[in-house]
N, C-alpha and C positions, 0 to 999 in steps of 0.2 A: 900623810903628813908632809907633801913633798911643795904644798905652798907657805907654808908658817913659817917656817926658814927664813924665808922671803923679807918676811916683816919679825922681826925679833918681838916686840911687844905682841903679836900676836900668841908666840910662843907661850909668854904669862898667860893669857885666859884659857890656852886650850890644855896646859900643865896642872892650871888652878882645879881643874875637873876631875885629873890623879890624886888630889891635894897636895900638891907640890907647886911654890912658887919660884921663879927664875929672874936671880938682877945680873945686869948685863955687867961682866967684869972687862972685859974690851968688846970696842966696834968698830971694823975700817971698811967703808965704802971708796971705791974707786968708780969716776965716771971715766966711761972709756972715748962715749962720743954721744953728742947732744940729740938728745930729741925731737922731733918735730910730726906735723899734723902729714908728711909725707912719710914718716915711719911705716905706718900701716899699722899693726895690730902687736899689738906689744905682748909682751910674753915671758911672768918670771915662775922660774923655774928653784924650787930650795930643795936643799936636803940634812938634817940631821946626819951627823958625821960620827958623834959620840954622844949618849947620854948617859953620864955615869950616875953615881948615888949623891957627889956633889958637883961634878960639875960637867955640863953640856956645851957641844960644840955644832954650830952647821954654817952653809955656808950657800950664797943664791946667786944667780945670775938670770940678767934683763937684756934680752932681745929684740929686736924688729923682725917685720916682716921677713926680711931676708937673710936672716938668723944671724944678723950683727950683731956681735956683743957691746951694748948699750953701758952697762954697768954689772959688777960683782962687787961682792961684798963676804964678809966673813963676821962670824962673832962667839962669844967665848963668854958663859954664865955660870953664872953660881946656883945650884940647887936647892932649897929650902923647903923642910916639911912644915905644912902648917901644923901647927900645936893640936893635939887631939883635945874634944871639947869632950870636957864628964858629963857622967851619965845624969848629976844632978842639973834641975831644970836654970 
């Protein structure tokens, strides 16, 4: 799970599959320093921090080639079970 961090919307489709869905209750991206086609090969890295019953935390950071840190970010969700469907059709 250590790329989905990365991209918080990500987080939703791959939670969706637990039956649980995730809205984003904050989100702070920091850029650190700008991008370019001389970067090299870009590189983000996420991690899950906390996932409780209601609410989830993690946190990512983007790289260059030369292990600049590019950008970090951090985010903070709310946990939601989807409603169980009856057995009726």
């Amino acid at each position: 799970m250590d790329l989905v961090a990365a991209k918080p919307l990500q987080l939703v489709r791959v939670e969706r599959l637990t039956e649980r869905l995730l809205a984003n209750l904050e989100f702070k991206i920091s850029f650190v320093r700008g991008m370019s086609e001389t970067s090299g090969v870009i590189r983000t890295e996420g991690r899950v921090l906390n996932a409780g019953r209601r609410v989830a935390t993690a946190e990512a950071r983007i790289t260059d080639a030369k292990d600049r840190l590019l950008a970090h970010a951090t985010t903070t969700c709310l946990v939601f079970e989807f409603p169980k469907r009856s057995a009726k059709g």
